[in-house]
TORNU-196991 format. One line per 10 residues: number of its first residue (from 1); their letters; for each residue x, y, z of N, C-alpha, C, O. Coordinates in steps of 0.1 Angstrom, whole numbers, padded with zeros to 4 digits. Example, Ala and Ser with C-alpha at 12.3 -4.5 7.8 and 13.67 -1.06 7.14 Angstrom:
BEGIN
1 = AS = 0132,-0057,0078,0123,-0045,0078,0132,-0033,0078,0142,-0033,0085 ~ 0128,-0022,0071,0137,-0011,0071,0129,0000,0079,0134,0011,0080;
! end
This chain:
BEGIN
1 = XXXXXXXXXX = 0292,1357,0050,0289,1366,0061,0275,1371,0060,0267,1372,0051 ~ 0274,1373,0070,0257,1380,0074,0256,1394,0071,0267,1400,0071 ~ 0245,1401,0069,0242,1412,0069,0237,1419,0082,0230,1430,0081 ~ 0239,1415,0089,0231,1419,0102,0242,1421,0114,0251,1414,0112 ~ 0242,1426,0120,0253,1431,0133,0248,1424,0146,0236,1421,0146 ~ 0254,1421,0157,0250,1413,0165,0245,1425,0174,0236,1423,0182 ~ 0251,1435,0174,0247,1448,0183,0234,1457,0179,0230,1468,0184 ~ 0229,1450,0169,0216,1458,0166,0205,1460,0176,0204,1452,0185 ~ 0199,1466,0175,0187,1467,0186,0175,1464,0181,0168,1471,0173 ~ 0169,1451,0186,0160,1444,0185,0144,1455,0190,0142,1460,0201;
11 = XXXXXXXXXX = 0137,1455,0181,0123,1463,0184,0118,1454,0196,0121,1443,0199 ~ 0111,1462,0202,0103,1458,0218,0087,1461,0210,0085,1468,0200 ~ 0076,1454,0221,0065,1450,0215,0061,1463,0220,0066,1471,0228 ~ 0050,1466,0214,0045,1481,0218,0030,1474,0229,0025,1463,0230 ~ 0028,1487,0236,0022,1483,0246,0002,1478,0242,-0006,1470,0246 ~ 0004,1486,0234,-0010,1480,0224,-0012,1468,0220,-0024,1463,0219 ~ 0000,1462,0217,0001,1449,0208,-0002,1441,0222,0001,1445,0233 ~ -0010,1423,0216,-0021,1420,0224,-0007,1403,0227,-0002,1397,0217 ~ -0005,1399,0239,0004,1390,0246,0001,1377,0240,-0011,1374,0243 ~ 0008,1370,0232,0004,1359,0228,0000,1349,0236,0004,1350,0248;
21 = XXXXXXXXXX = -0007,1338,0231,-0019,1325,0239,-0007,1321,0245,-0006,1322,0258 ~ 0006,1316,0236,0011,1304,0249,0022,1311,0263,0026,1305,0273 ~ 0023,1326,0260,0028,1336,0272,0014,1334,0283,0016,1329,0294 ~ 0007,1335,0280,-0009,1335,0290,-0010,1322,0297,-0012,1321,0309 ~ -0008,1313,0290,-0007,1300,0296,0000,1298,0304,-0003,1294,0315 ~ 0011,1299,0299,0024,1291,0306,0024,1303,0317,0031,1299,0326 ~ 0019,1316,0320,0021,1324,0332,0007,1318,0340,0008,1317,0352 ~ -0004,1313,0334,-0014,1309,0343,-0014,1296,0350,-0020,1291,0360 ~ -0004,1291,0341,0000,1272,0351,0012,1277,0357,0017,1269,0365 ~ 0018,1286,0355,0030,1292,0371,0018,1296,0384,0020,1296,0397;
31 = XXXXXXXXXX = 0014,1297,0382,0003,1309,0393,-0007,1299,0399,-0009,1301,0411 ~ -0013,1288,0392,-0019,1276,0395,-0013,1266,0405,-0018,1260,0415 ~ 0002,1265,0398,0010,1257,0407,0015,1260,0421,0016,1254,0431 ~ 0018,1273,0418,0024,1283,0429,0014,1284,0440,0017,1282,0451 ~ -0002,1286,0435,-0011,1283,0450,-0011,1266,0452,-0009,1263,0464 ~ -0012,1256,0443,-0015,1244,0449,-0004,1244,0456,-0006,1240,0468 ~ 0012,1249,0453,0021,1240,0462,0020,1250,0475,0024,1246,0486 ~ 0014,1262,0473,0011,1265,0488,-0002,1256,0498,0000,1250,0508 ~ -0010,1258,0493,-0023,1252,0494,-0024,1237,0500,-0030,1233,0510 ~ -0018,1229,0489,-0014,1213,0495,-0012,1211,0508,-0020,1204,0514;
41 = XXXXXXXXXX = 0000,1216,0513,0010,1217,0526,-0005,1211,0537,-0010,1200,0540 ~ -0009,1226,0540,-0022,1227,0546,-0029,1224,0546,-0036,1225,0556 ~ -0036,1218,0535,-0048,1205,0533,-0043,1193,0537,-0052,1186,0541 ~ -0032,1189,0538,-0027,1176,0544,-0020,1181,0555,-0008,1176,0555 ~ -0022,1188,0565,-0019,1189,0579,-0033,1191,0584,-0033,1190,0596 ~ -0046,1193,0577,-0055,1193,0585,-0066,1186,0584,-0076,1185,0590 ~ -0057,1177,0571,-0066,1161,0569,-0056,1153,0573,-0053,1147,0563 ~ -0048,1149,0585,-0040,1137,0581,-0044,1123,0585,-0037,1113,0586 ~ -0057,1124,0586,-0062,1109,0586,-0064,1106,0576,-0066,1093,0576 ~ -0066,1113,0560,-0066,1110,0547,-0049,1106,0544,-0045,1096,0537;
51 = XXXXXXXXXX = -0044,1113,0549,-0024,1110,0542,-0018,1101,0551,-0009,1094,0546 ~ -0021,1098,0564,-0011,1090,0574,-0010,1077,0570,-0017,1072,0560 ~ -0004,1072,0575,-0004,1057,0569,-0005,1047,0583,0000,1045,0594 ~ -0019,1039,0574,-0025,1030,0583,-0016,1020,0595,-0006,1014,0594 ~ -0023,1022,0605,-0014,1012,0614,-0020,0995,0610,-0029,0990,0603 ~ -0008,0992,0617,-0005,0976,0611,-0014,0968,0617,-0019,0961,0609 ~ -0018,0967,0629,-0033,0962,0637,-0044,0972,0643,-0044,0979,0653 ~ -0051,0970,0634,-0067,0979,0637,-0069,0973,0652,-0070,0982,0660 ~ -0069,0964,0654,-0081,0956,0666,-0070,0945,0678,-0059,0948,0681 ~ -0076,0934,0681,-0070,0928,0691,-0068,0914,0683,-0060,0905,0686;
61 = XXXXXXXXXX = -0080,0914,0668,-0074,0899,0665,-0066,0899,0658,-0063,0907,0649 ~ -0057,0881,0661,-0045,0883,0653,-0051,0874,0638,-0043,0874,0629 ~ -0065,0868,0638,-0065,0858,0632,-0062,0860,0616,-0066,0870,0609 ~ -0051,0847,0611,-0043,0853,0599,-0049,0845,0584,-0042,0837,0578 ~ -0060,0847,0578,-0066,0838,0569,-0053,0831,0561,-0042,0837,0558 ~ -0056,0820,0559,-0049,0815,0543,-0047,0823,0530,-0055,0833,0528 ~ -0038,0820,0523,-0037,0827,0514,-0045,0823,0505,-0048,0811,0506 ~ -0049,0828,0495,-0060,0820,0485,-0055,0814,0472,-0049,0820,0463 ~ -0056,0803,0471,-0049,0794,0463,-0037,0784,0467,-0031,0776,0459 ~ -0035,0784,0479,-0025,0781,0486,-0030,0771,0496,-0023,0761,0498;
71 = XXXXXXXXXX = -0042,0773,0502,-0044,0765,0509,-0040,0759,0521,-0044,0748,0526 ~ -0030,0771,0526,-0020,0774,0539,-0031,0776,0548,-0042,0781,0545 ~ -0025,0773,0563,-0033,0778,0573,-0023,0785,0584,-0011,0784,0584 ~ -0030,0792,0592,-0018,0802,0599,-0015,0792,0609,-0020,0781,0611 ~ -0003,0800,0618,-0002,0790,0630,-0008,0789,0643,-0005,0799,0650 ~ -0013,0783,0645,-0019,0783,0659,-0021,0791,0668,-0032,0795,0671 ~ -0004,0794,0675,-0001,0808,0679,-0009,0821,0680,-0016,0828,0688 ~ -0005,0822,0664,-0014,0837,0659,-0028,0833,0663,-0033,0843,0670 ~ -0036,0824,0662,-0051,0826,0665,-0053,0824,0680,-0049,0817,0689 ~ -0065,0840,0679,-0071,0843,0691,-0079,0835,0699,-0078,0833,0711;
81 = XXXXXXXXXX = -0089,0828,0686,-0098,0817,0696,-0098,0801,0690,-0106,0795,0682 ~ -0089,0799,0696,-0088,0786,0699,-0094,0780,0707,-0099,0785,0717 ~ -0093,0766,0701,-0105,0758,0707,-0094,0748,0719,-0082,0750,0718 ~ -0100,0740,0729,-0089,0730,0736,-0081,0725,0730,-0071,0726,0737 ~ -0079,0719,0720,-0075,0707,0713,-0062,0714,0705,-0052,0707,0704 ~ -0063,0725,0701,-0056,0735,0695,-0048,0740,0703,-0037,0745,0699 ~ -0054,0742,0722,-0048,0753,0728,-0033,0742,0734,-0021,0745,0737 ~ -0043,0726,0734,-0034,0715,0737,-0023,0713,0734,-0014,0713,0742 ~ -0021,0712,0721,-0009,0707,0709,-0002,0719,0712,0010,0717,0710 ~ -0004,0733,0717,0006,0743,0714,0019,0740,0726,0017,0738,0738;
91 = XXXXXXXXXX = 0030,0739,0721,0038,0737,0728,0041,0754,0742,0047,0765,0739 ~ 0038,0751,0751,0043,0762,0762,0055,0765,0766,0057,0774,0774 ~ 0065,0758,0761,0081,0759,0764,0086,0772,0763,0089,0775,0752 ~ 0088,0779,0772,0095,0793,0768,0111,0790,0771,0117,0786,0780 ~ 0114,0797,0753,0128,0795,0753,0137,0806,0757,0134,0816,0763 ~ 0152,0803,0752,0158,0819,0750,0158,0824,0765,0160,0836,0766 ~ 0157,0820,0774,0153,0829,0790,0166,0826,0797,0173,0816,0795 ~ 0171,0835,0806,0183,0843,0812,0176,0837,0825,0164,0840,0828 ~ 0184,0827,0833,0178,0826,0853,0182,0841,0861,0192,0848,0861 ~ 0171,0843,0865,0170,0852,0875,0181,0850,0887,0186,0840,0892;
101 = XXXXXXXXXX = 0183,0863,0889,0193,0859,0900,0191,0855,0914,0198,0857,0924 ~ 0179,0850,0913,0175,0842,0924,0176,0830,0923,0179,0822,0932 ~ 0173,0827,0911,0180,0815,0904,0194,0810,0903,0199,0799,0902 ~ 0197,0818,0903,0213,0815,0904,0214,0810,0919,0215,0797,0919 ~ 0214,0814,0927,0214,0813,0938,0211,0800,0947,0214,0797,0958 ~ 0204,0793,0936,0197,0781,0936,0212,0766,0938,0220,0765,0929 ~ 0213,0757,0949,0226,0747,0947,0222,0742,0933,0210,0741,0930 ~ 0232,0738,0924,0232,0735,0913,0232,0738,0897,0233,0731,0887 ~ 0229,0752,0901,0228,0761,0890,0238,0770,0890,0240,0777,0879 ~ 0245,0773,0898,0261,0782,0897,0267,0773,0890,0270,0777,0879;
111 = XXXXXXXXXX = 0271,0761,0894,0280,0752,0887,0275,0753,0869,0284,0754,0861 ~ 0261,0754,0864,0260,0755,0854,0263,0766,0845,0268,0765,0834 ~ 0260,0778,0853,0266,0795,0849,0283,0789,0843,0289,0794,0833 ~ 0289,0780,0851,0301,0784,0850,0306,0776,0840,0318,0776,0841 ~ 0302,0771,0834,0303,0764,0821,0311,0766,0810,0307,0777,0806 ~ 0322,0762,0801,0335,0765,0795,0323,0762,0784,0312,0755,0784 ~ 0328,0772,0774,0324,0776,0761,0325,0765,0756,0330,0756,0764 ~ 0321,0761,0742,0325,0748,0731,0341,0752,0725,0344,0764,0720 ~ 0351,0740,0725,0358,0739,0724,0364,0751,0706,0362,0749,0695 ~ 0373,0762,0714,0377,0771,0699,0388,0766,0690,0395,0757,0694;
121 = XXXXXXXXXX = 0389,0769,0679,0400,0765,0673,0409,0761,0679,0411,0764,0691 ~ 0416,0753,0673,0430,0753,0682,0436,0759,0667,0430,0761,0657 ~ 0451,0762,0672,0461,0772,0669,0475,0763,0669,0475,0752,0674 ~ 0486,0769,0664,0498,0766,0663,0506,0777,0666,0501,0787,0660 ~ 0518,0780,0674,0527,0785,0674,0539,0785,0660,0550,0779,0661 ~ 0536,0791,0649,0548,0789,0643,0562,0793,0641,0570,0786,0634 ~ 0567,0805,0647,0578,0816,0646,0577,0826,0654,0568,0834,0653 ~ 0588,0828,0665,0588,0836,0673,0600,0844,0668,0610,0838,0666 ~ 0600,0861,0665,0609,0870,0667,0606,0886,0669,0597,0891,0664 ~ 0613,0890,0676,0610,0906,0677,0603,0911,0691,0601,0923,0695;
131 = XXXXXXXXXX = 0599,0897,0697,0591,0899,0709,0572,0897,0702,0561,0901,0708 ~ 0574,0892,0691,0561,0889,0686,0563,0874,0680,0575,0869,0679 ~ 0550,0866,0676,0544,0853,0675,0539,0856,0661,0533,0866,0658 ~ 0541,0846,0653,0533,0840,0643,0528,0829,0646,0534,0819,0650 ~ 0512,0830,0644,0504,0817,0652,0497,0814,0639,0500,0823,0632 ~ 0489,0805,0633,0480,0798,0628,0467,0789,0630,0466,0779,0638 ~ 0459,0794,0623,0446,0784,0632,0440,0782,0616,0448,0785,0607 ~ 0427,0778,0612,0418,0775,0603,0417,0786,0599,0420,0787,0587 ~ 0413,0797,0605,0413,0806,0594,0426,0818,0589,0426,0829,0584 ~ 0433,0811,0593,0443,0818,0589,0458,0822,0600,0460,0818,0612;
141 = XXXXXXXXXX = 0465,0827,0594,0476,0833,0600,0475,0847,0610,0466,0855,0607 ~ 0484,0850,0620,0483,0861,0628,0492,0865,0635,0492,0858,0645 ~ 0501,0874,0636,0511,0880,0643,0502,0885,0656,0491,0890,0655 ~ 0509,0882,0670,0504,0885,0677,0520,0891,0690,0532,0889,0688 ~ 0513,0896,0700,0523,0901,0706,0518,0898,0723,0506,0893,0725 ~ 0528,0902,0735,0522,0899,0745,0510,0907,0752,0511,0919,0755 ~ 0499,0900,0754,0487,0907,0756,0478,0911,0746,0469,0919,0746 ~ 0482,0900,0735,0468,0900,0724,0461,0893,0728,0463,0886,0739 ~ 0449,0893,0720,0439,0880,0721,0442,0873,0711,0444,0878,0700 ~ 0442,0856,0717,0446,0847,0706,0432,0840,0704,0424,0842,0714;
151 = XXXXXXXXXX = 0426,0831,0693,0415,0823,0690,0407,0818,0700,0395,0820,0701 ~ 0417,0811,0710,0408,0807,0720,0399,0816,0737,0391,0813,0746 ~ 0407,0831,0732,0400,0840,0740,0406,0840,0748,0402,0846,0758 ~ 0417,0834,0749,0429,0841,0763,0436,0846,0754,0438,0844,0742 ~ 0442,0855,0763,0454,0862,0756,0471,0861,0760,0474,0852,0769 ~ 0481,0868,0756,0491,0860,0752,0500,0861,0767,0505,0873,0767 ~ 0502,0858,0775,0509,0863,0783,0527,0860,0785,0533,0867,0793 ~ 0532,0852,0778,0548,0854,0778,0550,0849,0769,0540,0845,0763 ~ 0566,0848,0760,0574,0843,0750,0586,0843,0756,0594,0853,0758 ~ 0588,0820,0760,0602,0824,0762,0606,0809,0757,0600,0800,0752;
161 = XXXXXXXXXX = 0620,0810,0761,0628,0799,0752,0628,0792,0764,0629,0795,0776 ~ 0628,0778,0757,0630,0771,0769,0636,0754,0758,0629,0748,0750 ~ 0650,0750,0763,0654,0739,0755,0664,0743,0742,0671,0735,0734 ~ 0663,0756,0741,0662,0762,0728,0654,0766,0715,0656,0770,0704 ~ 0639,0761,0724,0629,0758,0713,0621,0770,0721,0622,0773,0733 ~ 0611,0779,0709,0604,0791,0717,0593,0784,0721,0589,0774,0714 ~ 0585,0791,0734,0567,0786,0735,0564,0798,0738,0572,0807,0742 ~ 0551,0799,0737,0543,0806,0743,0530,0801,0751,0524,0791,0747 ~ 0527,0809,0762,0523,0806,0773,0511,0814,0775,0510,0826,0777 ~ 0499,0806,0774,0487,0821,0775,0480,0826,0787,0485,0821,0797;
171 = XXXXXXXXX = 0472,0832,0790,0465,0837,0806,0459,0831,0808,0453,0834,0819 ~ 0455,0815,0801,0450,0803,0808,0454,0794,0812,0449,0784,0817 ~ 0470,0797,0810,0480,0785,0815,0484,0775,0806,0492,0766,0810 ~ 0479,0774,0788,0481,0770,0780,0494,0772,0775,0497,0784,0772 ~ 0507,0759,0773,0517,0761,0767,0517,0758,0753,0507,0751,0750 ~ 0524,0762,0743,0525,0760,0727,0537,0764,0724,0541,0775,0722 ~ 0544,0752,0722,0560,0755,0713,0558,0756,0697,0549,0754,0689 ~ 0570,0760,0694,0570,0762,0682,0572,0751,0676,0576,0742,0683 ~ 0570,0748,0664,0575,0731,0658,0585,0736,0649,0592,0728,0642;
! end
């Protein structure tokens, strides 16, 4: 056991007695910090062409040097001044483009709008009960019911017997018996 009681009363420093160095310190880097983190704020809202972050093209050219060691050249494209010969070889084909609907309009090009997708999975009918379908395709198995969508993007429009054997019948007029 100790000699000492936990409830004793610890002496307090007398007001004469002189604040030790690392109390001084450690209260003068609170007080330091406390203005920079005020201070900061406000120096970078009234410099922010020092803090912003540079935009990605300064100017109008695109031209894109080689890398060094590499001995890569940029593409064509990207450079601004090209010469004929350079402006020649570039291919002008603009791809990716949607016909105006003036274009459309055009004999011979509705027929092409109307163009059937590339051919989708095909599918199997395997088990018909409950007023629902078990179908199969490549990627797998699927319970479906009337008025799902099945693989090929129509969807299911009847389930009936016919022979004794079930099919199903889709909103594109596609029949599929069961095997």
């Amino acid at each position: 056991m100790t000699d000492y009681d936990a409830d004793e009363i610890v002496p307090q420093r007398k007001r004469g007695e002189r604040t030790p160095l690392i109390d001084k310190a450690l209260g003068a880097t609170g007080v330091v910090l406390a203005a920079l983190a005020t201070f900061f704020p406000w120096y970078a809202f009234l410099h922010q062409d020092k803090f912003s972050i540079p935009s990605l093209w300064q100017g109008e050219a695109r031209d894109v040097p080689g890398r060094d060691g590499h001995g890569g050249t940029p593409s064509p494209v990207a450079m601004m001044d090209r010469d004929a010969a350079t402006q020649a070889a570039i291919d002008q084909l603009t791809t990716a483009t949607v016909p105006n609907a003036s274009e459309a309009k055009k004999p011979g090009v509705q027929e092409d709008l109307e163009q059937p997708f590339p051919s989708a999975n095909s599918f199997k009918l395997m088990h018909v009960a409950n007023g629902r379908a078990l179908i199969e395709d490549g990627s797998g198995m699927y319970i479906v019911r009337i008025g799902s969508t099945l693989p090929d993007n129509s969807r299911l429009a009847t389930l009936e017997q016919r022979d004794g054997r079930w099919v199903m019948i889709t909103s594109k007029g596609d029949v599929y018996q069961a095997d």
